[in-house]
C-alpha positions in Angstrom: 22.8 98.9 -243.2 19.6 101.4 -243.3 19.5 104.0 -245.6 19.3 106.7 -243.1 22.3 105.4 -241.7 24.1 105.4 -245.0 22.9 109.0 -245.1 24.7 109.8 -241.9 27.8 108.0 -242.6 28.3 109.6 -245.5 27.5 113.6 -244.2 30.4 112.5 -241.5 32.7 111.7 -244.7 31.9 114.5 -246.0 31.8 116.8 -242.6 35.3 115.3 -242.6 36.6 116.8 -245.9 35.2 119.9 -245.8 36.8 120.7 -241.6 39.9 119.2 -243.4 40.3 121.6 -245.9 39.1 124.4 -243.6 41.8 123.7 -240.9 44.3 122.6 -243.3 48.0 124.4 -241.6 51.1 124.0 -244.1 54.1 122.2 -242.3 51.3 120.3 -240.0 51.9 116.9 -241.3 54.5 114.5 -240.5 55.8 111.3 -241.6 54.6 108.2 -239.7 58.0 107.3 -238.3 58.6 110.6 -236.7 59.6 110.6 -233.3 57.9 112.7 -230.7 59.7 113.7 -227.4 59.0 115.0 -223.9 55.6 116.2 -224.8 55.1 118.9 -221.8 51.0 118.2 -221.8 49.0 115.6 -223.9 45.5 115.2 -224.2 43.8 112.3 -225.0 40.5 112.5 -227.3 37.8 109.8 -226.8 34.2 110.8 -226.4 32.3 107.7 -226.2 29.4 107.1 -224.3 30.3 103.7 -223.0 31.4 103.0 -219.7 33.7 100.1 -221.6 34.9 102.8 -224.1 36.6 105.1 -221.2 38.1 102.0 -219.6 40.3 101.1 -222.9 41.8 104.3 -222.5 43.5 103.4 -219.4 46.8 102.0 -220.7 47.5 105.0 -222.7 47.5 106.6 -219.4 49.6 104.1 -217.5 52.2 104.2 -221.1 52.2 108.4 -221.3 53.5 108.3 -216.9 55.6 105.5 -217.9 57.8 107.7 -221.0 61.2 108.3 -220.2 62.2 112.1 -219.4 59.6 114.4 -217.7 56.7 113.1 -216.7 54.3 115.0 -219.1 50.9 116.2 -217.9 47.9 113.6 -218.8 44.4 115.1 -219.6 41.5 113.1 -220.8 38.5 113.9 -222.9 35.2 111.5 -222.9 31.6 111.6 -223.1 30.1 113.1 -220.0 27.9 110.2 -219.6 31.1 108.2 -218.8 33.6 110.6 -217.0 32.7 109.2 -213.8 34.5 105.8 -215.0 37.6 107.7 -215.3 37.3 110.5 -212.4 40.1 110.1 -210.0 42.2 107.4 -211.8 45.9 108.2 -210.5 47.1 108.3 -213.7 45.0 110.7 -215.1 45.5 114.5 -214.3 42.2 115.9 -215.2 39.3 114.6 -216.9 37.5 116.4 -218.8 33.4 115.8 -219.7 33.0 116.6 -223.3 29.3 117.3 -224.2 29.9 117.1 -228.0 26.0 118.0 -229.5 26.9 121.3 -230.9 29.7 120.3 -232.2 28.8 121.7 -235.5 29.7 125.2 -234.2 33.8 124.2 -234.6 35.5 126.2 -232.9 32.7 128.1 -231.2 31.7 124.9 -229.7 30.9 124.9 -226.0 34.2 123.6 -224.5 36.8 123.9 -227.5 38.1 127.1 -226.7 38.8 126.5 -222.7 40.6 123.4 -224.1 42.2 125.5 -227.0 43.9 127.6 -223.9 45.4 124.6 -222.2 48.0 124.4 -225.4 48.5 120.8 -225.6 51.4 119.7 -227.1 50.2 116.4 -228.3 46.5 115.5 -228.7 45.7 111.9 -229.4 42.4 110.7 -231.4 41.7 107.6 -229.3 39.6 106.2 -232.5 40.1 102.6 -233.9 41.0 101.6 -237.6 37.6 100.3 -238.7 35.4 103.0 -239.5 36.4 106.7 -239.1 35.1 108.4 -236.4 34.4 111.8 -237.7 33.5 113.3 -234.3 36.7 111.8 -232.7 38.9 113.3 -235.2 37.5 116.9 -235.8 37.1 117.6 -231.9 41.4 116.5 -231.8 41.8 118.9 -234.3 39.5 121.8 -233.1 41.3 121.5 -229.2 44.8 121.1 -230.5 44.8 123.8 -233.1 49.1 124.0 -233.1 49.2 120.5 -231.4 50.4 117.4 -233.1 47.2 115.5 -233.2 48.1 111.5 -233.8 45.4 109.0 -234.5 44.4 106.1 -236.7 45.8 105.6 -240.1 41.8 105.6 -241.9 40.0 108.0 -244.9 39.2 110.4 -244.6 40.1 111.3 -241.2 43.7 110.7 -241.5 43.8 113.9 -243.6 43.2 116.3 -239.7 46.0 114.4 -237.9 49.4 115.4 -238.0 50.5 111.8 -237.4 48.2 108.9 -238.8 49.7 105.2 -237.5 48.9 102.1 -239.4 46.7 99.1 -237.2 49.4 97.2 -235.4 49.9 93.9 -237.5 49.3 90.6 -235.7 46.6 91.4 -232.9 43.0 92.6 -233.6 43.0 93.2 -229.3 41.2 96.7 -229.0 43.8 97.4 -225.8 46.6 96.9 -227.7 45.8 98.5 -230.6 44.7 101.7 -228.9 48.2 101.6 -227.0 49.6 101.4 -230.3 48.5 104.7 -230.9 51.4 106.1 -228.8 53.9 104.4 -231.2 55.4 108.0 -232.3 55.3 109.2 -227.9 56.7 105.4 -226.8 58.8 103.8 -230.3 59.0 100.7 -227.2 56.8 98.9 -224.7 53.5 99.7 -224.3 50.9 99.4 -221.5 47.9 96.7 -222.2 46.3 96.1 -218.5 42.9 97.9 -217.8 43.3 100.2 -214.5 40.5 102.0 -212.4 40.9 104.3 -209.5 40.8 102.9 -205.9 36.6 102.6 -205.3 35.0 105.1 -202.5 31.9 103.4 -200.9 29.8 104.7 -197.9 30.2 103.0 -194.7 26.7 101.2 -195.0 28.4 99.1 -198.1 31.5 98.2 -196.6 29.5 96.8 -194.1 27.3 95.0 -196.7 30.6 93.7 -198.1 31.6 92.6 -194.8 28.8 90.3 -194.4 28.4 89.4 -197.7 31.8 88.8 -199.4 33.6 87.5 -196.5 32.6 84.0 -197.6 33.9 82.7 -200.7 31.3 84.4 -203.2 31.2 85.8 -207.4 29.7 88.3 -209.0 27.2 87.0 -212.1 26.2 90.3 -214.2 23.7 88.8 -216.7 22.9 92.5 -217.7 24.3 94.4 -220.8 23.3 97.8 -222.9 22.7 95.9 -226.0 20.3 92.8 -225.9 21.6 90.9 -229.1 25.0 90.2 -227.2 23.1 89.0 -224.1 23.3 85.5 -223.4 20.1 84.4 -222.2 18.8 84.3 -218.2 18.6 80.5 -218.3 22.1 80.4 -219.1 23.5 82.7 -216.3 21.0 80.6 -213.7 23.1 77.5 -214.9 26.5 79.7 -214.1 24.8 80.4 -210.7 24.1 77.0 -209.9 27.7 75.9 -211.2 29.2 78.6 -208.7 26.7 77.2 -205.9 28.4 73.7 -206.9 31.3 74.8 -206.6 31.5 76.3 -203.1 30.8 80.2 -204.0 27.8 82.0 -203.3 26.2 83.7 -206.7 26.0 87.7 -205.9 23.8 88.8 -209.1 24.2 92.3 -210.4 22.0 94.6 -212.2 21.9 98.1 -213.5 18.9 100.2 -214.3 15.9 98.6 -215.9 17.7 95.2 -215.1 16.0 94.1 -212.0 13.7 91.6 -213.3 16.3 89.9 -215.4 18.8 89.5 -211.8 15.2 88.0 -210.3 14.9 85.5 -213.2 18.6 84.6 -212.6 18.1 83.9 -208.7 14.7 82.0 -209.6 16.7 79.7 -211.5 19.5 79.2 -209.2 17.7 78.6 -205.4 20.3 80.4 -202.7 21.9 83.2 -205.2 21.2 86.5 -204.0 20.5 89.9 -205.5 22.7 92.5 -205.1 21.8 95.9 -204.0 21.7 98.5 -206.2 24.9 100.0 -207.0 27.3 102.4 -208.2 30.4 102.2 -210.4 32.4 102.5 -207.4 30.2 100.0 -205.4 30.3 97.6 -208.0 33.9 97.6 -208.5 34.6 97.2 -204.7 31.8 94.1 -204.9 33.9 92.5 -207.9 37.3 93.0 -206.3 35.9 91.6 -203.0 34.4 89.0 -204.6 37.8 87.6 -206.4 35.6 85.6 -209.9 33.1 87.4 -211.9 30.8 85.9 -215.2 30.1 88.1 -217.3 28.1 89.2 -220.6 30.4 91.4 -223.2 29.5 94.5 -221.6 30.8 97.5 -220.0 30.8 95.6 -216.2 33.5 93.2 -217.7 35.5 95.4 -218.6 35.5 96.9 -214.9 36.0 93.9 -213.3 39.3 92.9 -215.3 40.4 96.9 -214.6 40.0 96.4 -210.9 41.9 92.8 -210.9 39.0 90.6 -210.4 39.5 87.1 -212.2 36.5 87.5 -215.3 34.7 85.1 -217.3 33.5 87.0 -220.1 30.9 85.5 -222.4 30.4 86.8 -225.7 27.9 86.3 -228.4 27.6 88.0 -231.8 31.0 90.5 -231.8 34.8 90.1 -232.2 35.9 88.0 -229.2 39.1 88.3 -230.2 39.1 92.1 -229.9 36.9 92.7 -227.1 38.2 90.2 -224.9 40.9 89.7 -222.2 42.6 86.8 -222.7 45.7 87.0 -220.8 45.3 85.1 -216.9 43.5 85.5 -214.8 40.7 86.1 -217.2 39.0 83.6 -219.9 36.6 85.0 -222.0 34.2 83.0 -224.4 32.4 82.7 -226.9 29.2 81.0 -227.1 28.2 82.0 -230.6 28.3 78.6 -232.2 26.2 77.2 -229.3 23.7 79.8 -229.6 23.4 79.2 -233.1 23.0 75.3 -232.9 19.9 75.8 -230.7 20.7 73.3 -227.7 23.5 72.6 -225.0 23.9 76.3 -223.9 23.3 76.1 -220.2 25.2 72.8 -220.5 28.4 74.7 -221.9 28.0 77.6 -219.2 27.5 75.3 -216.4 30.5 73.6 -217.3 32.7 76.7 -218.6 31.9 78.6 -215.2 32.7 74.7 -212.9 36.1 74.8 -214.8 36.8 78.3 -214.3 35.8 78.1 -210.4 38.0 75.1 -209.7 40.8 76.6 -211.5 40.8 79.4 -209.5 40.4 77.5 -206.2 43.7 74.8 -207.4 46.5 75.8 -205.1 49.3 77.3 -206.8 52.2 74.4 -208.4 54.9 73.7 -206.0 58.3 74.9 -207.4 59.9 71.6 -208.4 63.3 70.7 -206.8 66.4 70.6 -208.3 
């Protein structure tokens, strides 16, 4: 790690202790086992600016409309970059874009006291369990001043919830573990399936999907925020040509800045085309339209599994295990390994995207008779 991020790390440990002795409330904490019922209004916390980020939320909301009793009242907080992932989801009764810069003005903070006046009964710091997220935390605490903030069992955050839960044991999924946050709302089942809101796209691209993904067709999104957990063009040219092979025509995506690297794609793989640009909205129609998407680890894969699409996700360099969606129709991948050995890549995807295809197009097993 660089030192100036060591730097920063620690002033958020010790931005941490210092709000935490500030806001400290006798009675406020509670035992990890307590039980928390028919919350009137609950407020998820998680201001992220990844599209993928807002997307893992979406279980808590389908779990908090699922608790017995009264249905409480569901708000979310994220990042404003992302609210539009979450804007209109049916499960979500407002949304609300969190612009968290001044921050450093507590309570003051543009924001916290409008949310301060909602009186939440239950604020939940949507953080994970490995590395506290100081921002996360303190804005829970500052908008739920007599609320009972839950969130992850971690130093030195633990010490501004009213609830911290220990990591589920047994799973490293970043779905299930953020559902597990609800543990002292749910003490049952949880919700693990990615949601999104039904898509609204202009006439002219309904039409487009009309002509385009009518015929058996996939999405390929070789794009990706960060470029170290790209796999490489060449490699999502093979998955093109393996879709071509297989029947489907390649639809490649692309997001701002990405343009050239969809062109390299098609150049590789004659009669794939290039998608227009698009939307979140636009995209997610394409995906569900399109019934198969490949994938880089990315935001867009995430999407496509929220709006049903079967997803090929390919991952290099991060935790497959608790990125992923590995539960049917999806298979994700991880291509590490190959990456690492230097050779057979295009090889592996070729062949990883053909098995993936045909699976999909296998008729279902006939019941067997008795």
């Amino acid at each position: 790690m660089p030192w100036y991020k060591r730097v920063e790390l620690w002033a958020k440990l010790a931005l941490a202790l210092v709000a935490s002795a500030l806001l400290w409330r006798p009675g406020r904490r509670r035992s990890p086992d307590t039980v928390l019922t028919s919350p009137r209004k609950i407020l998820l916390v998680r201001p992220d600016n990844r599209v993928g980020e807002a997307l893992l939320t979406t279980p808590l909301l389908q779990t908090l409309k699922a608790l017995p009793g009264p249905t409480p009242e569901v708000h979310v907080l994220v990042h404003t970059k992302v609210a539009r992932a979450l804007a209109g989801h049916p499960n979500a009764d407002a949304v609300v874009a969190f612009d968290r810069r001044r921050l450093w003005l507590g309570p003051l903070a543009p924001g916290i006291r409008a949310l301060r006046r909602e009186r939440y009964d239950v604020v939940v710091d949507c953080a994970n369990w490995d590395a506290p997220s100081v921002t996360s935390a303190l804005v829970s605490r500052l908008v739920g001043p007599r609320a009972v903030v839950i969130g992850p069992q971690v130093w030195p955050v633990s010490s501004l919830h009213s609830i911290s839960v220990p990591a589920r044991p047994g799973t490293r999924r970043e779905a299930t573990q953020r559902a597990h946050l609800l543990t002292p709302l749910t003490r049952g089942p949880i919700a693990e399936t990615l949601s999104f809101r039904e898509p609204t796209v202009s006439d002219s691209f309904r039409e487009y999907l009309r002509k385009e993904a009518s015929a058996p067709c996939a999405v390929v999104n070789p794009g990706g925020r960060l470029g170290w957990r790209r796999i490489p063009p060449e490699a999502f040219a093979a998955a093109a040509r393996a879709l071509l092979a297989a029947g489907r025509v390649p639809i490649i995506t692309w997001g701002p800045g990405e343009e050239a690297l969809a062109q390299a794609v098609i150049q590789g793989a004659p009669g794939a085309r290039l998608a227009p640009p698009t939307n979140l909205d636009e995209l997610a129609a394409l995906m569900r339209a399109a019934g198969l998407t490949v994938t880089n680890n990315t935001g867009p894969m995430h999407l496509s599994v929220a709006v049903g699409a079967p997803t090929l996700g390919l991952f290099l360099r991060i935790d497959m295990e608790r990125w992923g969606h590995p539960s049917p129709p999806h298979r994700m991948v991880d291509l590490t390994p190959v990456v690492d050995a230097g050779s057979g890549l295009e090889e592996r995807v070729f062949e990883e995207v053909r098995a993936f295809a045909a699976h999909l197009a296998a008729p279902a097993s006939a019941p067997q008779r008795t």
